[in-house]
C-alpha positions as CSV (number, residue, x, y, z in Angstrom):
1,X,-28.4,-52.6,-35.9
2,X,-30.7,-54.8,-38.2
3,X,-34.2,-53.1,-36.4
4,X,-32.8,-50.2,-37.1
5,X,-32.8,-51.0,-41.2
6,X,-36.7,-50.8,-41.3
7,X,-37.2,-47.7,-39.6
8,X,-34.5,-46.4,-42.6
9,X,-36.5,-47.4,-45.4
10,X,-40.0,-46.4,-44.4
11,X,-41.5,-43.3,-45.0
12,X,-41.3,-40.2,-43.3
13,X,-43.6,-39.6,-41.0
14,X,-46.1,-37.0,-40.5
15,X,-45.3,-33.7,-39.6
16,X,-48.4,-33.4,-37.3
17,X,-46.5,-33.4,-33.6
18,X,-45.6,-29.9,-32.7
19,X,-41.4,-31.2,-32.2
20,X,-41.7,-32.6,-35.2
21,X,-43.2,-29.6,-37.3
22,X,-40.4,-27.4,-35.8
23,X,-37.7,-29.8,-36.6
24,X,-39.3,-29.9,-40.3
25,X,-38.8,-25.8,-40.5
26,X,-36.2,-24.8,-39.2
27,X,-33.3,-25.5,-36.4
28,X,-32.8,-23.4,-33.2
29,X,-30.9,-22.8,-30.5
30,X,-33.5,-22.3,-27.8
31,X,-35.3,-25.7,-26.5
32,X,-38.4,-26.4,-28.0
33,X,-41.1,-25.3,-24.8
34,X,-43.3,-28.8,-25.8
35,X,-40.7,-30.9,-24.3
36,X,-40.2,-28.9,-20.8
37,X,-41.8,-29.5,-17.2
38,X,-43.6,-26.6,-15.9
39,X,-41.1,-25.6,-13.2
40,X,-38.9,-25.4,-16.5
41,X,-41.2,-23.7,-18.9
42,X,-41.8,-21.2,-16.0
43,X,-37.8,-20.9,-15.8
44,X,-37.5,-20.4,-19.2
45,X,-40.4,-17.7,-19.4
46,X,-38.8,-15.6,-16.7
47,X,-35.2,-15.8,-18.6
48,X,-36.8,-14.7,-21.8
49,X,-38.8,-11.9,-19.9
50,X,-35.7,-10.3,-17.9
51,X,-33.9,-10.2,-21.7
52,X,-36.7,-8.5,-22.8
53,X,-36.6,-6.5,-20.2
54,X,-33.3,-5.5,-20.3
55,X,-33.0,-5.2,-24.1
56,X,-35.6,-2.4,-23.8
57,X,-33.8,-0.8,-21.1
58,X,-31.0,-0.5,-23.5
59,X,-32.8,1.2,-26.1
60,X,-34.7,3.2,-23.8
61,X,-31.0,4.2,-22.4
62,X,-29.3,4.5,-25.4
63,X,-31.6,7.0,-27.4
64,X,-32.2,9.2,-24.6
65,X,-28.3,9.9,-24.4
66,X,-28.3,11.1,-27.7
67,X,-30.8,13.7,-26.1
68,X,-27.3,15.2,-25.0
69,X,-26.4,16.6,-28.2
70,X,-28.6,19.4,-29.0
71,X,-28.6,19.4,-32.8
72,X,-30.5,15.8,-32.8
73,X,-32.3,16.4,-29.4
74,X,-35.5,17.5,-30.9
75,X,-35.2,14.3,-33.8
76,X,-34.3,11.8,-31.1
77,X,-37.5,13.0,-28.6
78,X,-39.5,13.0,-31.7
79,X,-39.2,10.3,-33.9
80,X,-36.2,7.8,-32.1
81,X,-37.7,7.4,-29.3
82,X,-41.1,6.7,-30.1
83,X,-40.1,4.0,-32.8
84,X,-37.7,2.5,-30.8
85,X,-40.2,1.9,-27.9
86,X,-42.2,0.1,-30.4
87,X,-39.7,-2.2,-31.0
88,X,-40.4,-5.3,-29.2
89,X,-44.0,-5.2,-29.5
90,X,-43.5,-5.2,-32.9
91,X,-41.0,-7.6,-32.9
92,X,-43.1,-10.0,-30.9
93,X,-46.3,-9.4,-33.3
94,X,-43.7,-10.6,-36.4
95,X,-42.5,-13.4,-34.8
96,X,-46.2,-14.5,-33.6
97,X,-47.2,-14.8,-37.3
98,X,-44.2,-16.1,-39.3
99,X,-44.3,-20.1,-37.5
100,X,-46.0,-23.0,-38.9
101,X,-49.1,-22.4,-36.7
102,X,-49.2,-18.7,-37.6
103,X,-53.0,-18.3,-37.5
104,X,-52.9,-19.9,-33.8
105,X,-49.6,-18.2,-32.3
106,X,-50.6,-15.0,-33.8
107,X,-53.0,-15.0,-31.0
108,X,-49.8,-14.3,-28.9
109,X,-48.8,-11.1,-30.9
110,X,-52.4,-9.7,-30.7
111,X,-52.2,-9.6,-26.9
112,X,-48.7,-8.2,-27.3
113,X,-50.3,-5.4,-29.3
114,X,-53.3,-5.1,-27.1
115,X,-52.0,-5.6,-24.1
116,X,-49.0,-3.1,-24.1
117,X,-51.6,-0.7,-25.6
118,X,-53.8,-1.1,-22.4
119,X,-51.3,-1.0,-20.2
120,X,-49.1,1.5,-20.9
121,X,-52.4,3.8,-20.3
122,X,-53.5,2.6,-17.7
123,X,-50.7,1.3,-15.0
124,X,-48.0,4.4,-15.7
125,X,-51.1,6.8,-15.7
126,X,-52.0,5.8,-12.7
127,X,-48.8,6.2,-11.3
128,X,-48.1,9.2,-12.6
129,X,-51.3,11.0,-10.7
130,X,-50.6,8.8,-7.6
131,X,-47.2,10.2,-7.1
132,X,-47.7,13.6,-9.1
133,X,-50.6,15.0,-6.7
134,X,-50.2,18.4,-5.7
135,X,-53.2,20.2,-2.9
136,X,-56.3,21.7,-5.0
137,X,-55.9,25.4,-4.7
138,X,-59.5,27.4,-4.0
139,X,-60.0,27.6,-7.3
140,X,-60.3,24.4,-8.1
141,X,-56.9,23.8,-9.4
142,X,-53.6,21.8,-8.7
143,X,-51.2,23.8,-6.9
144,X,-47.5,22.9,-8.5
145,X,-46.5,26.2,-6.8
146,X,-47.4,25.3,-3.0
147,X,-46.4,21.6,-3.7
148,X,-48.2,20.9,0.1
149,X,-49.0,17.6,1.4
150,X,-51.9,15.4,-0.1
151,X,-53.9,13.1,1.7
152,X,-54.7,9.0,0.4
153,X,-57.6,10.8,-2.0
154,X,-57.1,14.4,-1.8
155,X,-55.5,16.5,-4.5
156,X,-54.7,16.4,-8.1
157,X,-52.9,16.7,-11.6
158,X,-53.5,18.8,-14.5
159,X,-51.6,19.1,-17.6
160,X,-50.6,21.7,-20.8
161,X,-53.1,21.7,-23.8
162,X,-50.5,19.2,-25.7
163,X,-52.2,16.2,-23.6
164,X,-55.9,16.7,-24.9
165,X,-54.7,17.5,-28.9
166,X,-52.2,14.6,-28.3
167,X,-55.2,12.2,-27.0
168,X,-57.4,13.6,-29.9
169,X,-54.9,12.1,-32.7
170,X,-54.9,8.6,-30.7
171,X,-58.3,8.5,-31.1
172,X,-57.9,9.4,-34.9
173,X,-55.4,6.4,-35.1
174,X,-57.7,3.8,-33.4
175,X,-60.0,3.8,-36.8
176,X,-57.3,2.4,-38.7
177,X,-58.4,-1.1,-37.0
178,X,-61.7,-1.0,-38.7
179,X,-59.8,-0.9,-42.3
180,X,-59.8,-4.9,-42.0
181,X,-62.1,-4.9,-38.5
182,X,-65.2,-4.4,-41.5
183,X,-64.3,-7.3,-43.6
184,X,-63.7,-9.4,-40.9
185,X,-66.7,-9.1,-39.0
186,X,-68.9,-8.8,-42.6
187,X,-66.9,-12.3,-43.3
188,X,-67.9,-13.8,-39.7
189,X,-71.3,-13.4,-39.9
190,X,-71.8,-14.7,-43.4
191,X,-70.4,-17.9,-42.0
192,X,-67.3,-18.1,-43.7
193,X,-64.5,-20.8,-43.1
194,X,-61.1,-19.4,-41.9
195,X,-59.6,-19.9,-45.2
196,X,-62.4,-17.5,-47.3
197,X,-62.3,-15.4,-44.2
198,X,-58.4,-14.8,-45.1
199,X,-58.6,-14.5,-48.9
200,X,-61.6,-12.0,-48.5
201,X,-59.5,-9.7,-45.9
202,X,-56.5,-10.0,-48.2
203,X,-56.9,-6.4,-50.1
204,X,-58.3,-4.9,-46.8
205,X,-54.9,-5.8,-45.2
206,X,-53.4,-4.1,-47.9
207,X,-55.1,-1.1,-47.8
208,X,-54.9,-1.1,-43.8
209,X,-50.7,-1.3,-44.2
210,X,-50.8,1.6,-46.4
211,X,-53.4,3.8,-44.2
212,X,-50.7,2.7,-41.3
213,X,-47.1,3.5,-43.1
214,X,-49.0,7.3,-44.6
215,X,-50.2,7.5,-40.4
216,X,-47.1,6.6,-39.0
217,X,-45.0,9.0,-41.5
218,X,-47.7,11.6,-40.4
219,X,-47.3,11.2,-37.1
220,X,-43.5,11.2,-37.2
221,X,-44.1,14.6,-39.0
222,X,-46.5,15.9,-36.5
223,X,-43.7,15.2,-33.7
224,X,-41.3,16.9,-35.1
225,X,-43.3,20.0,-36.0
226,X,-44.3,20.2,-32.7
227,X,-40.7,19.7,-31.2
228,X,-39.8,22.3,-33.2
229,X,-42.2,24.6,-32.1
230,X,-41.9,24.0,-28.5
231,X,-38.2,24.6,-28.7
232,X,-38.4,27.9,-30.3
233,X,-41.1,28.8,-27.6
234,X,-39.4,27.3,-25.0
235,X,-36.1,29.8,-25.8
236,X,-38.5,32.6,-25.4
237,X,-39.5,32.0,-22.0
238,X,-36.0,31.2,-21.0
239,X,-35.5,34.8,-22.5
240,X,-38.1,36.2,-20.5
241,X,-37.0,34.7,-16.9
242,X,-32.9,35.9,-17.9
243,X,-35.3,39.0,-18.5
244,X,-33.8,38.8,-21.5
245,X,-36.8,39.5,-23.4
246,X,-39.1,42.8,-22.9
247,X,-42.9,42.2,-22.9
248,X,-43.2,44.3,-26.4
249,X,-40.6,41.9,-28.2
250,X,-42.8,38.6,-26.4
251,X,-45.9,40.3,-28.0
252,X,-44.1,40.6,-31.3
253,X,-42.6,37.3,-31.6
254,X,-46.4,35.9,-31.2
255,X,-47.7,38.5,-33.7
256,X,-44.8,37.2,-36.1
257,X,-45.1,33.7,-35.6
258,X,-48.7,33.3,-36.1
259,X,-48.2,35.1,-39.4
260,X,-48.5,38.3,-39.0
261,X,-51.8,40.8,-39.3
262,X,-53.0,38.8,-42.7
263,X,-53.5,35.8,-41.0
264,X,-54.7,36.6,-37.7
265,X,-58.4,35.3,-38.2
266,X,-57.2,31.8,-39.1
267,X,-54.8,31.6,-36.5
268,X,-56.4,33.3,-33.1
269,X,-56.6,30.2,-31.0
270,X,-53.3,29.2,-31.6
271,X,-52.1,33.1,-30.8
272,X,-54.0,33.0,-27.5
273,X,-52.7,30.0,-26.2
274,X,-49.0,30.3,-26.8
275,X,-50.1,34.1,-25.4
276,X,-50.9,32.3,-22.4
277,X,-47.5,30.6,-21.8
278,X,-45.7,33.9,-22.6
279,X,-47.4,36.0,-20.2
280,X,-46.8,34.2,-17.2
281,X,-43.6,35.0,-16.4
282,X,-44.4,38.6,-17.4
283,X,-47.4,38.7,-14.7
284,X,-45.8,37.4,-11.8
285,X,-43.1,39.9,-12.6
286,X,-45.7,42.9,-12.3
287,X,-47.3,41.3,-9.5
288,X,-45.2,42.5,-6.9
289,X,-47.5,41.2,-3.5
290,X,-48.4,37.8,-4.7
291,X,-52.1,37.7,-4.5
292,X,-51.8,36.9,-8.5
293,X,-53.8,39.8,-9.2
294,X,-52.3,43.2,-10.1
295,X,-54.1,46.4,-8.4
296,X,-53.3,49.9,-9.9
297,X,-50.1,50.7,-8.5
298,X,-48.5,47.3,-10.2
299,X,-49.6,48.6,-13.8
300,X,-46.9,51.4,-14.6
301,X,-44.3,48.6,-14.7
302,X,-46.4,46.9,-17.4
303,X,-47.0,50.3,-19.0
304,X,-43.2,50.9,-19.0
305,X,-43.0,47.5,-20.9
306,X,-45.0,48.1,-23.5
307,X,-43.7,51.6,-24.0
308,X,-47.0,53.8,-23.1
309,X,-46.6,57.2,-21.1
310,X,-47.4,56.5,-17.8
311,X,-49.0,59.4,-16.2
312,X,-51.6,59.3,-13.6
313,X,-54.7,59.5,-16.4
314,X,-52.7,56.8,-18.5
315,X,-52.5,55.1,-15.9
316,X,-56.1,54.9,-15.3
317,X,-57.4,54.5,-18.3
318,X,-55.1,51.2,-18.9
319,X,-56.3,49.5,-15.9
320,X,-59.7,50.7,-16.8
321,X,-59.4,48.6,-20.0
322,X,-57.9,45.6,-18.5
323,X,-59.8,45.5,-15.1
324,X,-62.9,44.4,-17.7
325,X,-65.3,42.7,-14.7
326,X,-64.7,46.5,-12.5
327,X,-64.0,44.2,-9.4
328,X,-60.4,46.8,-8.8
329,X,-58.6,43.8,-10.0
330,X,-56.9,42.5,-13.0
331,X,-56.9,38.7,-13.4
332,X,-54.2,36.3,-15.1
333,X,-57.4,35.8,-17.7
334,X,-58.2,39.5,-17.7
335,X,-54.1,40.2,-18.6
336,X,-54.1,38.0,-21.5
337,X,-57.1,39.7,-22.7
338,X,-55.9,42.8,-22.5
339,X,-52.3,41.6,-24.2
340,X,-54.7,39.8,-27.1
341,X,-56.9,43.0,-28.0
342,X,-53.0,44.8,-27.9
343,X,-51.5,42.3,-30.9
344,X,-55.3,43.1,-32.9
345,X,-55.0,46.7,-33.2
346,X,-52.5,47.4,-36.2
347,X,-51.5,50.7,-34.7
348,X,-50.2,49.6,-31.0
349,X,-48.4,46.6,-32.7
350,X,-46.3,49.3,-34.8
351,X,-45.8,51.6,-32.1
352,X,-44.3,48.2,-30.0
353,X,-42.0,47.0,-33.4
354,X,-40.6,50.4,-33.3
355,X,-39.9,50.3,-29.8
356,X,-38.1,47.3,-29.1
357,X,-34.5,47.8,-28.7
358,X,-32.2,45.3,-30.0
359,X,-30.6,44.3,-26.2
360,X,-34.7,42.9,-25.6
361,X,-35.3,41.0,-29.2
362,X,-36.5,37.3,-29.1
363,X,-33.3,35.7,-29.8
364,X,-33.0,32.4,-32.1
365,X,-32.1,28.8,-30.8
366,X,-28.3,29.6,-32.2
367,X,-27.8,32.9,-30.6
368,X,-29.8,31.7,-27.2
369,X,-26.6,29.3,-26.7
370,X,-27.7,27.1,-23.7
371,X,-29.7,24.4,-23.6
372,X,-31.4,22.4,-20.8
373,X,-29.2,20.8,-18.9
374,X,-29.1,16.9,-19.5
375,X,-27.6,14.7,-16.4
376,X,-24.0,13.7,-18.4
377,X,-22.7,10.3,-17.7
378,X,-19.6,11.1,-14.9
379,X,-17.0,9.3,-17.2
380,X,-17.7,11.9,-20.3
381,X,-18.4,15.1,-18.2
382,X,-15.0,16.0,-17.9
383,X,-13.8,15.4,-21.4
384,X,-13.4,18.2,-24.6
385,X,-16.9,18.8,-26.3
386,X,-15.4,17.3,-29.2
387,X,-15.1,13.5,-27.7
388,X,-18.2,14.1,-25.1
389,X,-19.9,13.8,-28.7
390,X,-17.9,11.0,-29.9
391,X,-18.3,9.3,-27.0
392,X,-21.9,9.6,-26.3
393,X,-22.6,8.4,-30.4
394,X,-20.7,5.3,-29.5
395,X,-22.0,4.5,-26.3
396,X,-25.7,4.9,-27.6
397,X,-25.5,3.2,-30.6
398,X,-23.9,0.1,-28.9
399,X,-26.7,0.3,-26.9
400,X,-29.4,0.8,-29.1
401,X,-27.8,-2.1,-31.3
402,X,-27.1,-4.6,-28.9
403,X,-30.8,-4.6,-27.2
404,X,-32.9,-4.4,-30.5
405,X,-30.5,-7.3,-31.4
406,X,-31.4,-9.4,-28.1
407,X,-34.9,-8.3,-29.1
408,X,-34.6,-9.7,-32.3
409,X,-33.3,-13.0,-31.1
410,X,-35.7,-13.4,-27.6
411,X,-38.5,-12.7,-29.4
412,X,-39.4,-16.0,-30.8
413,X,-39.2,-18.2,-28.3
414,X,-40.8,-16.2,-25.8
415,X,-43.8,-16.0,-28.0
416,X,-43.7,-20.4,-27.9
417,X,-43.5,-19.7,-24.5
418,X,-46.5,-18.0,-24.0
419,X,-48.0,-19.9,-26.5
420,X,-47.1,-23.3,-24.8
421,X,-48.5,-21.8,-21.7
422,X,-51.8,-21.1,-23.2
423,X,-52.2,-24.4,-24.5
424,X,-51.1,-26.3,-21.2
425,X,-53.6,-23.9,-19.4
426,X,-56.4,-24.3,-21.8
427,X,-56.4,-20.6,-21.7
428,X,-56.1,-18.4,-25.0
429,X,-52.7,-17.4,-25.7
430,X,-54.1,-13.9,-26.0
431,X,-55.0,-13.7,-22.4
432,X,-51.3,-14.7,-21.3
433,X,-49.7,-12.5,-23.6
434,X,-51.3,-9.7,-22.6
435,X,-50.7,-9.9,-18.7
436,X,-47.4,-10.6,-18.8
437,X,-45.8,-9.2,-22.2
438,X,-46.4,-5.9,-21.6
439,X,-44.2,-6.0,-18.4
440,X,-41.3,-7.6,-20.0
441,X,-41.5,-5.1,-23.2
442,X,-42.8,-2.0,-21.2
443,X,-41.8,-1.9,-17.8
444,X,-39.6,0.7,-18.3
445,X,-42.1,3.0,-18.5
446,X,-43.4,2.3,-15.2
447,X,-40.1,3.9,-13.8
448,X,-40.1,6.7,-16.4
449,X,-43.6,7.7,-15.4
450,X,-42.6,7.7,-11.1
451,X,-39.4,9.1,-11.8
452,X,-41.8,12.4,-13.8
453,X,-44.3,12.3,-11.3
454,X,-42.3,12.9,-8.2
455,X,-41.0,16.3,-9.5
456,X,-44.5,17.3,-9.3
457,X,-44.1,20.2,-12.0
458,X,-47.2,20.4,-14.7
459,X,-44.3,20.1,-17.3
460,X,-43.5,16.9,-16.5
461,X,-46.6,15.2,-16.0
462,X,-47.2,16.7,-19.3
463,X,-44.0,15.0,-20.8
464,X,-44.8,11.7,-18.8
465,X,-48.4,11.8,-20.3
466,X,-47.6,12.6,-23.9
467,X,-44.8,9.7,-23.9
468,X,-47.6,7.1,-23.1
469,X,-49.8,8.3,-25.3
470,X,-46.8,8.8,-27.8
471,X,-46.6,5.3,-27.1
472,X,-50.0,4.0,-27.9
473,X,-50.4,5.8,-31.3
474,X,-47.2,3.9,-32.6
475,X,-48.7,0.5,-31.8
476,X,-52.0,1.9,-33.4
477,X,-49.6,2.5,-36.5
478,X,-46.0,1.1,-36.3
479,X,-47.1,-2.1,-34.8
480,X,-50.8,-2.7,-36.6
481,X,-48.8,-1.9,-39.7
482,X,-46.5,-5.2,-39.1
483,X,-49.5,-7.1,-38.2
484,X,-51.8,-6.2,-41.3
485,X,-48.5,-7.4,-43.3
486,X,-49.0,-11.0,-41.8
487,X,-52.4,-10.9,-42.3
488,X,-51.3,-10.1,-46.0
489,X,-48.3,-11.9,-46.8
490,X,-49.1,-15.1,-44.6
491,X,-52.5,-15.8,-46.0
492,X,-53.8,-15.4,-42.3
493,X,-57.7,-14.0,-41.2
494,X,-58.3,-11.1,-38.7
495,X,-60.1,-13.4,-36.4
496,X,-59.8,-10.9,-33.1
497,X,-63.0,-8.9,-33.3
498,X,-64.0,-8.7,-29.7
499,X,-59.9,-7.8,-28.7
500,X,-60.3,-4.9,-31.4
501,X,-63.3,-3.5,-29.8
502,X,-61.8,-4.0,-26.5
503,X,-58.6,-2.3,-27.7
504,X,-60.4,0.5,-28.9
505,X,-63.2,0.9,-26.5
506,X,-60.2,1.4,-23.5
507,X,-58.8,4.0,-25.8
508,X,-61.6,6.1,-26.5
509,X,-63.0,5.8,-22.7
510,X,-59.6,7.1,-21.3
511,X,-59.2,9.8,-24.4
512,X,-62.2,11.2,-23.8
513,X,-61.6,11.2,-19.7
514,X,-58.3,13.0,-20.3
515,X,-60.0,15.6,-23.2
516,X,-63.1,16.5,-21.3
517,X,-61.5,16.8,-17.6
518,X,-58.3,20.1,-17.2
519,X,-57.6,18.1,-13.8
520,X,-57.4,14.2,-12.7
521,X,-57.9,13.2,-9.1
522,X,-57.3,9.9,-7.6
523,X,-60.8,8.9,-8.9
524,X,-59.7,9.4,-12.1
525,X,-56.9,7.2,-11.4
526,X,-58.7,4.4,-10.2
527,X,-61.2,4.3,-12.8
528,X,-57.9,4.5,-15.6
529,X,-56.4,1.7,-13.6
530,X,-59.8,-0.6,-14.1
531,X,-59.8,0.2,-17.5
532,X,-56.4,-2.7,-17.6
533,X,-58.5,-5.8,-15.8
534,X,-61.7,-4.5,-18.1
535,X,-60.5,-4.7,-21.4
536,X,-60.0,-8.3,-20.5
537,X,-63.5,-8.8,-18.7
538,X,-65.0,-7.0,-22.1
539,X,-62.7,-9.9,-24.4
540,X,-64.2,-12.8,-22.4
541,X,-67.6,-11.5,-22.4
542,X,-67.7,-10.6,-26.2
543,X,-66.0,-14.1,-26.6
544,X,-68.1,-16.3,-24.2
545,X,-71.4,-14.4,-24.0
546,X,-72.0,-12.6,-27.4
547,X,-69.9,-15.0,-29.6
548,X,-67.6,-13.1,-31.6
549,X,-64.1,-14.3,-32.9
């Protein structure tokens, strides 16, 4: 007891030891990483990972039941789901900057951010054309309809025109790094120490976090726009197969929608492609042999449809007009003309308005009635509407709350995890973070995207496709947003230049893959799947050859 009286009196010492620092900020329940074995780090790493794991699963789970009740459908698809996948990136970029070693650990939230980014694009992608491959028709194009066998390298994907516009604003989102990206590397190469490196990039974080919050609102507002307008289109062709819908009221609702006869100039493009969607349906209705071409005696039908006299010189003369390349055919491409050239001449469209009886008018989302059917849990399909609702609001947001909670609270120490890994390896905690967070945050998704792809329907690689790219403008928003508010409430410097121009190298090579190509083979699926290992090849190199931070 008397040694022990010195050691009362004497100063306090140093916070320097990594226990020791921790112990001076704040107290936990998780053991410190520092004092663990390896077999016991690597325990501890795995534990923290599965959480993860299933914490996402449970949001993932719990905001796509809410996709049950049809008057938030559209919201949850839209905006839930996408912020809600961003959670524990997010959550694991916070914690990575808040410690006593922020400017080190941060490390770990930058290959969070990077590394779920990359992934997500790459790994699902490539599972989705793997397992979504249908045979290439002589045309050149996927075959959803045949659905035959594909050999190990043989057929392909291809996807609606909501991929490339989608890919188009990820690109647009990527510059939002070079907000603080031009600072930092103008402050690198005049020499600067770490702490003028962080007070010069202080108002650039600032003005990054706004450009992120107005991108990520914008974005939010673009989903929902969009769900909204694929809803009401959607009704139309569900119209159309019910036949429902008559071919003049289809070509109405377009004329209508795309604002009328004022506006037509501004708004062709658009006109022409939802034109597209709608007149599908209607030619394989008129095409009566299935060669998916329509020959003279399949026209009167069509004729009949639009409510034009269908004599024998009528009859001529229309497929005269639409047979425009004289090869006694009429193409899908040649139909659509022929509809498009209809909606521009004022006189037609009025004859078809006053022809459409009110059994064949587009009806809206209220009066349509049914929805797509959802797959309704077995416990709540057999109860009243009433407490299916009330059920299914309780049950997802228990489940939504308890795994963003588990999120919130495995966060942490998995980062000192990952961080105490890179520093036993004398590898840079960016370079473990981004192999194995993504997986624990993300993996999800890798089911999601198989789970698309075997249904082998253009619709749903287009949903699969759109969700991963969904996915990697929120961390280009959402999740940058939260790190350029550590980089301006912590004091910390943007010391990541060649992972930024990794990040967004990946990005734009796999963008402009998916906007310049209509199909994607298993080349293209190899060549996304390098892009994962390469981002990391182009972080070393930049690092180790070129010298940047």
């Amino acid at each position: 007891l008397e040694s022990l009286v010195p050691r009362a009196t004497t100063p306090t010492p140093s916070v320097s030891h990594p226990v020791l620092v921790r112990a001076a900020k704040m107290e936990t329940p998780f053991v410190d990483p520092v004092d663990l074995n390896n077999s016991q780090l690597i325990f501890f790493t795995v534990v923290y990972a599965v959480v993860l794991y299933q914490a996402s699963g449970l949001i993932s789970g719990g905001s796509e039941l809410l996709m049950l009740i049809p008057s938030v459908a559209a919201l949850v698809g839209s905006v839930v789901l996408p912020i809600l996948g961003a959670v524990p990136d997010g959550m694991m970029v916070l914690f990575s900057g808040v410690g006593p070693n922020a400017q080190e650990t941060v490390a770990v939230g930058v290959g969070a951010l990077a590394g779920s980014t990359v992934m997500l694009l790459t790994f699902p992608w490539f599972i989705c054309i793997t397992y979504g491959r249908v045979p290439i028709n002589k045309e050149g194009k996927p075959d959803f309809v045949g659905k035959g066998p594909v050999g190990c390298c043989s057929g392909g994907i291809s996807y609606m025109k909501a991929i490339p516009a989608n890919c188009k604003i990820m690109l647009l989102t990527t510059v939002l790094y070079f907000v603080i990206q031009g600072p930092a590397t103008k402050s690198e190469m005049s020499g600067a120490s770490m702490k003028e490196q962080a007070k010069v990039e202080h108002t650039p974080a600032l003005v990054g976090l706004v450009a992120c919050i107005a991108a990520f609102i914008g974005y939010l507002a673009y989903c929902v726009w969009d769900a909204t307008e694929d809803k009401t289109l959607a009704t139309v062709i569900k119209g159309i197969e019910k036949r429902q819908i008559a071919l003049a009221a289809a070509l109405d609702f377009i004329f209508r929608s795309s604002g009328g006869e004022k506006e037509q100039s501004l708004t062709q493009k658009k006109q022409r492609d939802r034109l597209r969607v709608i007149c599908k349906p209607f030619f394989r209705k008129y095409d009566q042999n299935g060669d998916k071409t329509l020959d003279i005696e399949e026209v009167p039908v069509m004729m009949e449809d639009l409510g034009l006299k269908t004599s024998n010189r009528k009859v001529k003369a229309e497929f005269e007009k639409q047979d425009t390349d004289k090869d006694g055919k009429v193409s899908f491409d040649e139909f659509v003309n022929y509809m498009f050239d209809t909606m521009q001449d004022p006189m037609k469209m009025a004859a078809l308005q006053s022809s459409i009886s009110n059994m064949n008018r587009v009806p809206s989302e209220k009066e349509d009635g049914e929805e797509d059917e959802e797959e309704m849990p077995d416990d709540i399909a057999d109860l009243p509407v009433s407490q299916q609702r009330c059920r299914i609001l309780m049950r997802s947001f228990w489940m939504m709350g308890l795994g963003t909670a588990l999120v919130l609270v495995f966060s942490d120490p998995m980062v000192d995890c990952l961080s105490e890994w890179g520093n036993r390896l004398g590898i840079s905690p960016f370079y473990i973070s981004f192999v194995l967070a993504p997986f624990a945050s993300n993996a999800s998704e890798l089911l999601s995207a198989y789970t698309y792809a075997c249904k082998k329907t253009e619709k749903n690689i287009t949903t699969s496709l759109s969700t991963l790219i969904g996915a990697a403008c929120m961390n280009n928003t959402f999740v940058l947003g939260i790190f350029l508010s550590l980089i301006y409430l912590q004091g910390l410097a943007w010391q990541f230049t060649a992972e930024t121009i990794a990040m967004v190298l990946i990005q734009w090579v796999i963008g402009l893959l998916t906007i310049m190509s209509k199909k994607q083979t298993m080349l293209h699926a190899i060549l996304i799947l390098l892009c994962y290992p390469g981002c990391l090849l182009i972080v070393w190199f930049l690092e180790n050859k070129v010298g940047l931070d």
